[in-house]
C-alpha positions in Angstrom: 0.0 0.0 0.0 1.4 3.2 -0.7 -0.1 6.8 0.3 0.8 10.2 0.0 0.6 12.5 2.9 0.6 16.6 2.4 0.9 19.7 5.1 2.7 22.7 5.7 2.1 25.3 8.7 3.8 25.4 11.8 3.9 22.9 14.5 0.4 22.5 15.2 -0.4 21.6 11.6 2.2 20.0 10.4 3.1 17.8 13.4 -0.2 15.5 13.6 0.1 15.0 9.4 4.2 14.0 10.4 3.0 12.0 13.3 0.8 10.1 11.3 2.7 9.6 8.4 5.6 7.2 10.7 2.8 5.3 12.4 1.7 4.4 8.4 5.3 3.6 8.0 5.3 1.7 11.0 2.7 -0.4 9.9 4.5 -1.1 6.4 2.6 1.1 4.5 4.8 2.9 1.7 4.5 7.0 2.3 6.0 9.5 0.0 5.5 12.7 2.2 4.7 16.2 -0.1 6.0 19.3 1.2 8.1 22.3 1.3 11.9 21.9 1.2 12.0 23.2 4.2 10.2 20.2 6.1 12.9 17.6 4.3 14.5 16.5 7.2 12.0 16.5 9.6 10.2 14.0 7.2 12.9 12.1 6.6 13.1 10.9 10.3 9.6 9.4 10.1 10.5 6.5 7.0 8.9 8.3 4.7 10.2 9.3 1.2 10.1 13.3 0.7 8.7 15.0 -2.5 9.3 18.7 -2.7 6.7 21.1 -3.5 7.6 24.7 -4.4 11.2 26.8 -3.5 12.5 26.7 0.1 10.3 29.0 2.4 11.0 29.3 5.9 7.4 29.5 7.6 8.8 30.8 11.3 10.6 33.5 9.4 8.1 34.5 7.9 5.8 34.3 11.7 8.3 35.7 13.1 8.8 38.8 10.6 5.0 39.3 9.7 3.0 40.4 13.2 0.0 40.8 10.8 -0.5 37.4 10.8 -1.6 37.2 14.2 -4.2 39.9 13.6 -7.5 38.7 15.5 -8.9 41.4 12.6 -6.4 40.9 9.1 -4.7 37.7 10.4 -7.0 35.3 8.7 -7.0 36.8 5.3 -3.2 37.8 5.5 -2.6 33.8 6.2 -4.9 32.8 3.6 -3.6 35.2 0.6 0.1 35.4 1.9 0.7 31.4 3.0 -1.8 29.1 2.1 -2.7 29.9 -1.4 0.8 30.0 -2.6 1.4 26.4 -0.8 -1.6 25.0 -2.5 -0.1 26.1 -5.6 2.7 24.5 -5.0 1.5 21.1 -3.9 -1.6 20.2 -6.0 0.7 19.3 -8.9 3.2 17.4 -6.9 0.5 15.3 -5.0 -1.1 14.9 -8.4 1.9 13.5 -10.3 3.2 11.7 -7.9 -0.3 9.7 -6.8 0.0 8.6 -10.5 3.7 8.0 -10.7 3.3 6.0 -7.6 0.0 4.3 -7.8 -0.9 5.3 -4.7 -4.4 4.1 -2.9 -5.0 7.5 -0.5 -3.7 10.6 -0.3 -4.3 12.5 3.4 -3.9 15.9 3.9 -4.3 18.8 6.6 -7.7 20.0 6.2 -6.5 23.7 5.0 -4.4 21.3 2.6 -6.4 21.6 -0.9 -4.0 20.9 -3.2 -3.6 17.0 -1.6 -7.9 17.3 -1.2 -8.2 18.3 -4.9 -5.6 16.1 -6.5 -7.0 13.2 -4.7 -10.1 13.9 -6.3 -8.2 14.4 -9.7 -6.5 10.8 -10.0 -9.8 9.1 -7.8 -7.9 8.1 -5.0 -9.4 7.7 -1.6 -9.2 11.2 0.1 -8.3 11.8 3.7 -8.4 14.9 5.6 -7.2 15.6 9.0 -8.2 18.4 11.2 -5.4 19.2 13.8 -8.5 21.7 15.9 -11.8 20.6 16.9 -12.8 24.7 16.0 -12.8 23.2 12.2 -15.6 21.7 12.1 -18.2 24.6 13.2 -21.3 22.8 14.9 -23.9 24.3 16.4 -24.5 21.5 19.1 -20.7 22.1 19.6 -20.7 25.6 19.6 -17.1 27.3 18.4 -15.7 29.9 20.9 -13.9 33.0 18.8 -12.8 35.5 20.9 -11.5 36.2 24.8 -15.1 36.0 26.6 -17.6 33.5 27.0 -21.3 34.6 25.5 -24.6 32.5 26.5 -24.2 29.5 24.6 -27.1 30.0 22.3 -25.4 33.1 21.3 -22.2 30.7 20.7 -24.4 28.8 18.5 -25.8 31.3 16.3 -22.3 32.7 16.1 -21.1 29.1 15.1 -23.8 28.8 12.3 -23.3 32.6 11.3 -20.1 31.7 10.9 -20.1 28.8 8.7 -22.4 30.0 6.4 -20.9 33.2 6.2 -17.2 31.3 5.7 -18.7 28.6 3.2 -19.7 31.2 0.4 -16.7 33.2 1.0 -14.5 30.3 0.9 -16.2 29.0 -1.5 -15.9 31.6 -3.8 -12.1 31.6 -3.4 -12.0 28.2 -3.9 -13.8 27.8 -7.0 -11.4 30.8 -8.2 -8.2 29.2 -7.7 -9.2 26.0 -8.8 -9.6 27.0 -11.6 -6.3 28.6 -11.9 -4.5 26.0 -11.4 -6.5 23.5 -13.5 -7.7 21.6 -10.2 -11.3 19.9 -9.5 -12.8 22.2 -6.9 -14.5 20.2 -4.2 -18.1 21.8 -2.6 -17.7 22.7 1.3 -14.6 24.1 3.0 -14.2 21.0 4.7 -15.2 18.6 2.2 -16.8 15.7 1.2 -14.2 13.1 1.7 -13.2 9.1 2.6 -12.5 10.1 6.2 -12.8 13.3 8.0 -10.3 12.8 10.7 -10.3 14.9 14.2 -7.1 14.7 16.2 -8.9 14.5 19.6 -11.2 12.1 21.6 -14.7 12.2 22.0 -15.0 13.0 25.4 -13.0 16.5 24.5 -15.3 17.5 21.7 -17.9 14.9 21.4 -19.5 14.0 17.3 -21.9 16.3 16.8 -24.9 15.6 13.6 -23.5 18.3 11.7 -20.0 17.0 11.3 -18.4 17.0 7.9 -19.1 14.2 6.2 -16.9 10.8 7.4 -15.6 12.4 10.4 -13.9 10.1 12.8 -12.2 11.2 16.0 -8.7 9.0 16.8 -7.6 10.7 19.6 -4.9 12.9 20.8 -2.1 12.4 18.0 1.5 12.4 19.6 5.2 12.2 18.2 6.9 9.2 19.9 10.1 10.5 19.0 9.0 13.2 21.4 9.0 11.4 24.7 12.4 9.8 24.1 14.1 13.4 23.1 16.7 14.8 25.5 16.6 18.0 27.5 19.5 20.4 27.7 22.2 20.0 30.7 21.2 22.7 32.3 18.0 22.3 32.0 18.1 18.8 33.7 20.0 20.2 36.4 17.5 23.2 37.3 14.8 20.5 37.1 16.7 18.3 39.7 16.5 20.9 42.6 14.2 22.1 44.1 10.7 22.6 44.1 8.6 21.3 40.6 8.8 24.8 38.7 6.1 26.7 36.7 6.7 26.3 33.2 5.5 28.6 29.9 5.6 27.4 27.3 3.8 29.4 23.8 4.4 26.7 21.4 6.4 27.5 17.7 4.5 30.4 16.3 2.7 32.1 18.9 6.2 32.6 20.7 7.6 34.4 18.4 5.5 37.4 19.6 4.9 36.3 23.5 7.9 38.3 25.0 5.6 40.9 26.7 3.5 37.3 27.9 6.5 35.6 29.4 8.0 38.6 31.4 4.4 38.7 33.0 4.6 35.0 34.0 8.2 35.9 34.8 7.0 38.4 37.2 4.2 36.4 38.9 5.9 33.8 39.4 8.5 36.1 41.6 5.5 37.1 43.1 4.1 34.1 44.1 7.2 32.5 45.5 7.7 30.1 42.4 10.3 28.6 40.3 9.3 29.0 36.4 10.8 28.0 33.3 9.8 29.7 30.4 10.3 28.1 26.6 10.1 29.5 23.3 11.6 32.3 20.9 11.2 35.1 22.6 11.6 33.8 26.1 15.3 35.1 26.2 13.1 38.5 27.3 13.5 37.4 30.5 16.5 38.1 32.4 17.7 33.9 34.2 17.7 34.2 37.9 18.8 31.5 40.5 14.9 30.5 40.7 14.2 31.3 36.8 15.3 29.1 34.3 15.3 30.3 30.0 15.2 28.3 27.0 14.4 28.6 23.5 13.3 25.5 23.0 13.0 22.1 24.7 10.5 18.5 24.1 7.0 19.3 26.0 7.0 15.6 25.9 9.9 15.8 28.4 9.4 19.1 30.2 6.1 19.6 31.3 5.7 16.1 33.2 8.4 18.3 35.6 6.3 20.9 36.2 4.0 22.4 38.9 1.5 23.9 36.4 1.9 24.9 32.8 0.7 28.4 31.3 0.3 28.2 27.8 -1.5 29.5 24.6 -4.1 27.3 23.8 -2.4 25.4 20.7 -4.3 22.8 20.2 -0.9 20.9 20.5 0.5 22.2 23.2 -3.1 21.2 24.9 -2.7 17.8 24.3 0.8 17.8 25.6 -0.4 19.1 28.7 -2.9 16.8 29.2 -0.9 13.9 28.5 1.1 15.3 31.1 -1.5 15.1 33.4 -0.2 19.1 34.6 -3.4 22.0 35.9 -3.0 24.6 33.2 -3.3 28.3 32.5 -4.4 28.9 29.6 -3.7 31.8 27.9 -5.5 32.2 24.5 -4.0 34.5 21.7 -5.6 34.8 18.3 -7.9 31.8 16.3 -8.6 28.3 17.2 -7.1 29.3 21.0 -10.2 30.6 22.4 -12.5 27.9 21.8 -9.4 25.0 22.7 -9.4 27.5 26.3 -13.4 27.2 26.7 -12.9 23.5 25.9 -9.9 23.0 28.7 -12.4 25.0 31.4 -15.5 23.2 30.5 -13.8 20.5 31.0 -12.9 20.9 34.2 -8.4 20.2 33.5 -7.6 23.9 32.7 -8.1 27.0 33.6 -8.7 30.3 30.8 -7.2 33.8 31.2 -9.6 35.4 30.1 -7.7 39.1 31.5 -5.1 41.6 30.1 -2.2 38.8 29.5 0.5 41.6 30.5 -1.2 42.2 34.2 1.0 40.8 36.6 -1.6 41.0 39.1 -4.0 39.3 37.3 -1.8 36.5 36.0 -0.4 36.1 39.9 -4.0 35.2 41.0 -5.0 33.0 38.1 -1.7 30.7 38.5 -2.3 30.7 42.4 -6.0 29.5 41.4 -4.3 27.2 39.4 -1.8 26.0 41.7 -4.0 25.4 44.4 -7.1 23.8 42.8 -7.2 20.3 44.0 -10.1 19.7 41.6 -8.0 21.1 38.7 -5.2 18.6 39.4 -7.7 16.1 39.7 -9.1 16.4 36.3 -5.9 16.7 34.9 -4.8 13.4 36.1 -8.0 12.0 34.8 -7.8 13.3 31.1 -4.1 12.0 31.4 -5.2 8.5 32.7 -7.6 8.5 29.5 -5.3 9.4 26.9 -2.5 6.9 28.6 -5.3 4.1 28.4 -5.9 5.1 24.7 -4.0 4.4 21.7 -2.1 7.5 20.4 -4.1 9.3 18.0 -1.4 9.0 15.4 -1.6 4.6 15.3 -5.3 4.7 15.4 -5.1 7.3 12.1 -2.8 4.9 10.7 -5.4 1.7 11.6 -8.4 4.0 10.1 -6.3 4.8 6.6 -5.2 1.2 5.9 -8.9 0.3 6.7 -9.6 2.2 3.4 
């Protein structure tokens, strides 16, 4: 069996898709992996064979270097004309010829991934989508939270259907437009008809709803095994070693490229508080190291946040799962997008708590994380969602088992 497996994006899209793509290797199915240059050797790692699609492009430079994106008001559209079209581009023709040079069965792509969707449909292969954020798939029995305050929930409803029919005949539109462009088979619905409609969650964090896409299947948190077995800096080990567990922030691979302001906050209540605190990411070095502060610019969650007291974090829908596997009370702390609605979700659920305040008051942050750090019933549901996901098959092998099914 052979299959070809698309995405680009940063870590939270593009990690599920790579994920995936070594459990299919691990169960001997052949996987020629399309993406940017720029992905090459991460893919590599996984078994798979690489196929290049477009001219190197470094997608954090371009995070890092473009604010804009991260517009709650321009972001979308910035994202949309300014990464994603130009990557579709890029990728329909690749998948397409090389589903035909390879006589590939299924190709699976992200679910912002239209070049894989719409050459699948061009050479009849089964097509697989995965959506790495239960906000994708806009229900109004699982109403979609979009900005930093809770409405009534029928309000969240109507939002949630406002929204999708408002985003259907705009994307729509677009679609239809660059399809044709590119000399592609447009497919109806933003997230499409397709094979299997794969959510990278379990039920009992967003349960099915009727007015999922069509074939949607949840398989569960999906997590990088190499992950676990990665190792943490010396220093880092060491500061881990003594002393009291520390709190540890942690804004995952794009959001962090803008969090400075956010980490010097934490910084700050944590010195208010008493508490030891790492904090993690590209801008963390914002914070002057003290004897009871740790810094680093990157480091395995897998490995890290099983050290920690609490974690205070963005909301990624990655970093979520990481945190829960970890079985840690969270803060969450949501910035722009699918964050809001993965921070409702953590709350509701009783394993996270959601800043919902100015994310530079020191004040207000201090009180939170002491909320945090003293909720028994926090901790308690956090060690019960990570009891469930240890009980469970990773996400990733249980995508694999689904895809061969096919």
């Amino acid at each position: 069996m052979h299959v070809v497996v698309t995405s680009a994006g940063s870590d939270g899209d593009f990690n599920p898709l790579l994920a995936i793509a070594g459990a299919l290797v691990r169960r001997g199915v052949t996987v020629t992996f399309v993406a940017n240059p720029f992905y090459k050797d991460r893919v590599l790692r996984t078994g798979s064979r690489f196929a290049s699609a477009g001219t190197f492009f470094d997608i954090f430079a371009a995070l890092r270097d473009n604010p804009r994106y991260f517009s709650p008001a321009r972001g979308g559209a910035a994202i949309w004309k300014e990464l994603a079209v130009p990557s579709i581009r890029d990728t329909y023709p690749v998948v397409r010829d090389t589903v035909q040079q390879v006589g590939a069965s299924a190709v699976v792509s992200h679910v912002l991934g239209f070049g894989g969707m719409w050459a699948a449909a061009q050479t009849g292969v089964r097509n697989v989508t995965v959506s790495t954020t239960p906000s994708v798939w806009l229900s109004r029995h699982q109403p979609t939270v979009f900005v930093n305050w809770r409405a009534p929930r029928i309000v969240e409803s109507a939002l949630t259907v406002t929204a999708r029919g408002v985003g259907n005949v705009v994307m729509r539109r677009l679609l239809r437009r660059l399809a044709a462009e590119i000399g592609a088979p447009a497919l109806p619905g933003v997230v499409p008809d397709a094979h299997l409609n794969l959510g990278v969650w379990p039920a009992w964090f967003r349960p099915a709803a009727p007015d999922d896409p069509p074939g949607a299947t949840m398989c569960g948190f999906v997590f990088d095994s190499a992950d676990a077995s990665a190792p943490l800096a010396h220093d880092l080990e060491d500061f881990l070693a003594v002393g009291d567990a520390p709190v540890i922030a942690g804004f995952g691979s794009a959001v962090s490229l803008h969090a400075a302001d956010r980490y010097r906050t934490v910084a700050e209540a944590c010195e208010q508080l008493g508490r030891r605190c790492v904090v993690i990411g590209a801008t963390a070095a914002a914070v002057a190291p003290t004897a009871n502060r740790m810094i680093a610019s990157s480091a395995p969650y897998a490995r890290l946040f099983p050290a920690a007291a609490a974690v205070v974090h963005h909301g990624g829908f990655g970093t979520c799962g990481e945190v829960l596997r970890a079985g840690k009370p969270n803060l969450v702390t949501p910035f722009a997008f699918d964050q809001f609605d993965n921070a409702a979700r953590m709350q509701d659920a009783g394993i996270g708590l959601w800043f919902a305040g100015r994310p530079t008051d020191t004040r207000a942050m201090a009180a939170a994380l002491d909320s945090v750090l003293r909720s028994a019933p926090l901790a308690a549901g956090a060690r019960a969602a990570a009891a469930r996901i240890v009980a469970a098959p990773n996400g990733a092998d249980r995508a694999a088992e689904l895809i061969a099914a096919l």
